[in-house]
C-alpha positions in Angstrom: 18.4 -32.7 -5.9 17.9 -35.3 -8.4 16.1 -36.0 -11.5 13.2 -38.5 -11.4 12.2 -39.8 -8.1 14.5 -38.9 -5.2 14.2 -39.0 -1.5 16.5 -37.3 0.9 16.2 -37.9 4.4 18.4 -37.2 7.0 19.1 -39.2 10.2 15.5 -39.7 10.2 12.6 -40.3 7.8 9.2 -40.9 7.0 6.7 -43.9 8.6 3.6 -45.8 8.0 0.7 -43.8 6.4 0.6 -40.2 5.7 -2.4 -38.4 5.9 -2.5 -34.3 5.2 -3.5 -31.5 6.4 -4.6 -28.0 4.9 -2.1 -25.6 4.4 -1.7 -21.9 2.0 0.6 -20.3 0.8 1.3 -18.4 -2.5 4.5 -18.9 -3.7 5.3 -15.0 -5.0 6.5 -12.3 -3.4 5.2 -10.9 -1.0 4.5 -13.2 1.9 1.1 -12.7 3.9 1.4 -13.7 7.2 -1.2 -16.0 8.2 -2.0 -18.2 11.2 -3.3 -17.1 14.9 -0.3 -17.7 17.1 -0.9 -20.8 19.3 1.0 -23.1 21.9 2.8 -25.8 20.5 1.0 -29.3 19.9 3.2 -32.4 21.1 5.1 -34.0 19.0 5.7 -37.3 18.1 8.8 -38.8 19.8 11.6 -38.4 17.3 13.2 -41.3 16.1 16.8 -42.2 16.7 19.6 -42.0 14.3 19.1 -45.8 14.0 15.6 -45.9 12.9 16.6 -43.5 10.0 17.0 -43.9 6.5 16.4 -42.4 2.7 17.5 -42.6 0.1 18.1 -39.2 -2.7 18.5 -41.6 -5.4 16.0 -44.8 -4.6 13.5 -46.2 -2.2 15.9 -48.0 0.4 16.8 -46.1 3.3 20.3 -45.6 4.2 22.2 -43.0 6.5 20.6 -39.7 6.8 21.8 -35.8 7.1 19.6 -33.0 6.9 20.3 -32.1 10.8 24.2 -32.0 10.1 25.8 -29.0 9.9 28.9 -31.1 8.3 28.4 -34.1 6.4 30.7 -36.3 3.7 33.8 -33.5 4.2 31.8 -30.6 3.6 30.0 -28.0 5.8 27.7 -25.2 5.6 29.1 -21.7 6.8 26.4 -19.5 7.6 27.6 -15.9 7.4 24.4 -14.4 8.5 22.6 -16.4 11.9 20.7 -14.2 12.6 17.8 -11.8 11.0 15.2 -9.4 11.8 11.5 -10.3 11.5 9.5 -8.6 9.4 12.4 -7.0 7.8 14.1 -8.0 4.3 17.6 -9.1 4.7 20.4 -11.0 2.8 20.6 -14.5 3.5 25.1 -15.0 3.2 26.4 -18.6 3.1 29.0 -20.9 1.3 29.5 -24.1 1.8 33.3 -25.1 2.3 35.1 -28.8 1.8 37.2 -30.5 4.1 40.5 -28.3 3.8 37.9 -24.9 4.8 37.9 -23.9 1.0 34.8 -22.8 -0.2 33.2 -24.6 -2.9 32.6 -22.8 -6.6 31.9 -25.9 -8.7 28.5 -27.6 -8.2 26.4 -30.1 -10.4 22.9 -28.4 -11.8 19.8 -30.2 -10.1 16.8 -29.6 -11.8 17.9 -26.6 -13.1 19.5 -24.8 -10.3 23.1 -25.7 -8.5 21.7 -24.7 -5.2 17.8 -25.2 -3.9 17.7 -23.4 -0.3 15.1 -24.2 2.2 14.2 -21.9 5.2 11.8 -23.4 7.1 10.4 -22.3 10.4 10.7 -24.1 13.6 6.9 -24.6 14.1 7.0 -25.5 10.4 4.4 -22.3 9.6 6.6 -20.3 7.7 8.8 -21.9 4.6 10.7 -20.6 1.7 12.3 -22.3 -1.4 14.6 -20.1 -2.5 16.8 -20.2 -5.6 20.2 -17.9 -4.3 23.2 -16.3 -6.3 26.3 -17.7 -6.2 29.8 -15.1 -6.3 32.7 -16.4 -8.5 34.5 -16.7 -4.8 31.8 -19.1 -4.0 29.7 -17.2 -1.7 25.9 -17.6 -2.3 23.2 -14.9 -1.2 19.6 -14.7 -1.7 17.1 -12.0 0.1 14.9 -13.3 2.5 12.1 -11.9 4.6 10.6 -13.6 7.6 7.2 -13.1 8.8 7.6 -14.1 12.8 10.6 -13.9 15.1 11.8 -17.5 16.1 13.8 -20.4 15.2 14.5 -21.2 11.7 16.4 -24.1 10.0 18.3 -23.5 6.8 18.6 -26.2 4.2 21.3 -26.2 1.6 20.3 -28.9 -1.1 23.4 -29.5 -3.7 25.9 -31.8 -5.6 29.1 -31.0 -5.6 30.9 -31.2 -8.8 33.0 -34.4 -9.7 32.6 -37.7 -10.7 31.8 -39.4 -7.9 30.0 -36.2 -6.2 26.3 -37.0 -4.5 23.6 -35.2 -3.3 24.1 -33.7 0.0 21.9 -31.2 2.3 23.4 -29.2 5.2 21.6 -27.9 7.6 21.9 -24.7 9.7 20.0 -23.0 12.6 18.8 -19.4 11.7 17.0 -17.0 14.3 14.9 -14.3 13.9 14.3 -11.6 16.8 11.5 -9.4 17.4 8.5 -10.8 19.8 7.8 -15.2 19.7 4.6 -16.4 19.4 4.9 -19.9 18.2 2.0 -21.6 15.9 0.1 -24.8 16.2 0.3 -27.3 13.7 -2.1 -27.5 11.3 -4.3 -30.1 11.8 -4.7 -33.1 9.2 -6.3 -33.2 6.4 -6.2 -35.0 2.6 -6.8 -31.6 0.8 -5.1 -28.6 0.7 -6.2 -24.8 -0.6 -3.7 -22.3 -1.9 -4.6 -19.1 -3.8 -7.8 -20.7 -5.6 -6.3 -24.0 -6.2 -7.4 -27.1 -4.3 -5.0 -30.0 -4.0 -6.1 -33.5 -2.7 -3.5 -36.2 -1.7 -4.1 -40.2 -2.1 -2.2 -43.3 -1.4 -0.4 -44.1 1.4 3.4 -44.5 2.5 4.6 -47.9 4.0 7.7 -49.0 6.4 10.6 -50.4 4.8 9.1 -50.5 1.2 7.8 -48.3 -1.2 4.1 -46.3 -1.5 2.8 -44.2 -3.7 1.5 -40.8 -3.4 -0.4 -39.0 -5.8 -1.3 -35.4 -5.6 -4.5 -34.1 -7.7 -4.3 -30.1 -8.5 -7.8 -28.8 -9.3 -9.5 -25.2 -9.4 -13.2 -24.4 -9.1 -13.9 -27.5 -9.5 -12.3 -28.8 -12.5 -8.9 -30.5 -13.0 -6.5 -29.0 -13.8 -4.4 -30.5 -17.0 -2.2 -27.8 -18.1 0.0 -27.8 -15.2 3.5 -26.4 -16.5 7.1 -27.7 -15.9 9.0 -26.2 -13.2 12.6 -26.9 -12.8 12.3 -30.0 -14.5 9.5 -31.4 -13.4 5.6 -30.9 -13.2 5.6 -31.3 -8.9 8.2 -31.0 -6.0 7.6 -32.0 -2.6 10.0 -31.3 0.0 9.0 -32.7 3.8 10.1 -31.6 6.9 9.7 -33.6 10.3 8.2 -32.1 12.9 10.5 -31.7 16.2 14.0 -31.6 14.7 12.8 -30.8 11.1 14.5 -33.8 9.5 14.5 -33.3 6.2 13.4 -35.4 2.9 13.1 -34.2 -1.1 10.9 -35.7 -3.1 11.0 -35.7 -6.8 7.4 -37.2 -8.9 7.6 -40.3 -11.0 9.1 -39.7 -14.7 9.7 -36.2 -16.2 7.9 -34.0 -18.7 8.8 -34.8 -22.1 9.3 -38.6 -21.4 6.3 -40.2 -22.0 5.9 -41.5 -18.8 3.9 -38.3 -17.2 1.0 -36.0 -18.4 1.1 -31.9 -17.5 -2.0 -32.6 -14.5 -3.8 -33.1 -12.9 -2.0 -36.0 -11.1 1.4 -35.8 -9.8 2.8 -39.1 -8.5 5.4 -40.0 -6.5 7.5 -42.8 -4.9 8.8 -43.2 -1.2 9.9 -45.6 1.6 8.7 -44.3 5.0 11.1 -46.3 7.1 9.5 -44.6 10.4 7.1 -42.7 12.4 6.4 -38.9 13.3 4.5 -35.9 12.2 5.7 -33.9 8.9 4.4 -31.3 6.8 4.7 -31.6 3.0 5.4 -28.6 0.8 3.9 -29.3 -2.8 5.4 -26.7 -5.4 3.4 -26.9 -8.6 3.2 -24.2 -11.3 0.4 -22.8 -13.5 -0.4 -19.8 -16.0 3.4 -18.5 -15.0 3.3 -18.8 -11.4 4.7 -21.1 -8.8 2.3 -22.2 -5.8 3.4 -24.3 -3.0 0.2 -26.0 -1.2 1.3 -27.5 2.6 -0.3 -30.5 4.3 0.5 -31.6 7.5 0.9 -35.3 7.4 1.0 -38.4 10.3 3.3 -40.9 10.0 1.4 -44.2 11.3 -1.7 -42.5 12.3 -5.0 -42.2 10.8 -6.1 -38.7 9.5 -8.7 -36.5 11.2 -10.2 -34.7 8.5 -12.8 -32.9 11.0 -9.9 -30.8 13.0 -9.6 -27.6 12.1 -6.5 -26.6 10.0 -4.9 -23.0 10.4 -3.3 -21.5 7.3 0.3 -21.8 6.3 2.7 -19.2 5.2 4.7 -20.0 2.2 6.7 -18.6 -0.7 8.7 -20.3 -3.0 11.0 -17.2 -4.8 14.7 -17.6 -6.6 15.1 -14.2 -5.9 16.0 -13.6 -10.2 13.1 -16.0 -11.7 13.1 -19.1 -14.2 
């Protein structure tokens, strides 16, 4: 990840207007399992490798990765595929360059030299997760995963070196025990996690950039003393629904510059080069703790903020804290 505002997408992106959807999920240990299984809603068709684009480091859209398991010479080795549900494990990986050696020398983003999404299939479940890197360059992190299924792993990182950009790999995790996949949640412009309300404005626009700002309030009152985390007072991480296309979005400006206030508004910029159905992942933190709020969002269609919106399980843990 980037400083300031960044957008990775990868061999697809973002379209026309988002609107949200409600989504929960506090982002502590442990996870509460949410969500009354459901059939699958029907996607959006998934745009083509063509129609794809973002950029980490701007608002035009260029090639994408996200869904690569290999990408600019490196590659993500999973070491553990496969997990059982309901049961803490340790999540093994490293990520090797093009002769098969595995990398030990990474740029810090925001912080961290690795940021590690697990995201369900169905897009109910998701972790940020902060993991440990060994001296021989294998990283590990504990993970615990709610409902057996499909999973995708996200590796977000910059290789050390002075040309060296921001890449994420992407790699298919499974966990077994008994599948019942979860609808979508329904959209919506507000979201509700642990006592917190969140309500998303602005809009996102093909081939040029939108804003989108994000307003954190609790029992009724803004909240102003928002505190930075990893750099920054907001991340938002979107994942597309189907093929879980991946995009990380960093806010406008950074604490300390002058450009940005500690709440209750947290903006951001991006292109949305294309069409489909997403769900955002907002990590803000306050009084210590860091809550992720998740919306479900349309790409090109209107939002209808009358469906009903099942609840989201989230968690955003490093495993060793900040």
């Amino acid at each position: 990840m980037r400083t300031g505002l960044r957008i990775t997408a990868f061999t697809a992106a973002l379209a026309a207007t988002f609107g949200t959807a409600y989504g929960v999920g506090r982002t502590v240990e442990p996870v509460v399992a949410e969500s009354a299984p459901a059939p699958h809603d029907t996607h959006d068709r998934t745009p083509s490798a063509s129609e794809a684009g973002g950029d980490h480091g701007g608002h035009e859209a260029e090639a994408a990765g996200g869904l690569q398991i290999s990408e600019k010479g490196y590659t993500l080795d999973l070491a553990t595929p496969r997990v059982t549900a309901g049961q803490k494990a340790e999540l093994r990986f490293t990520v090797r360059d093009a002769d098969g050696d595995a990398v030990t020398a990474y740029q810090r983003e925001h912080d961290k030299e690795m940021h590690l999404i697990v995201a369900s299939r169905d897009l109910v479940t998701y972790r940020h997760l902060h993991p440990t890197r060994a001296a021989d360059g294998t990283w590990s992190t504990p993970v615990d995963l709610p409902g057996a299924g499909g999973y995708r792993v996200f590796a977000d990182f910059t290789p050390a070196g002075k040309d060296a950009r921001n890449l994420t790999l992407g790699a298919d995790l499974a966990a077994s025990g008994r599948y019942e996949p979860a609808r979508l949640p329904a959209p919506d412009r507000t979201a509700t996690t642990d006592g917190y309300q969140v309500a998303l404005s602005g809009s996102l626009r093909p081939g040029e950039p939108g804003e989108l700002t994000l307003r954190v309030s609790r029992d009724g009152k803004p909240v102003t003393d928002l505190q930075p985390y990893l750099g920054a007072y907001g991340h938002l991480v979107a994942l597309r629904s189907g093929d879980l296309a991946y995009l990380h979005v960093h806010p406008n400006g950074e604490p300390g510059d002058g450009t940005t206030e500690p709440g209750p508004a947290i903006s951001f910029t991006a292109t949305a080069p294309s069409t489909g159905t997403y769900r955002l992942f907002l990590d803000f933190k306050h009084e210590g703790e860091v809550r992720t709020a998740a919306f479900t969002v349309r790409a090109g269609a209107a939002p209808d903020p009358q469906a009903p919106a099942p609840t989201t399980t989230t968690e955003h843990s490093d495993g060793h804290g900040h």
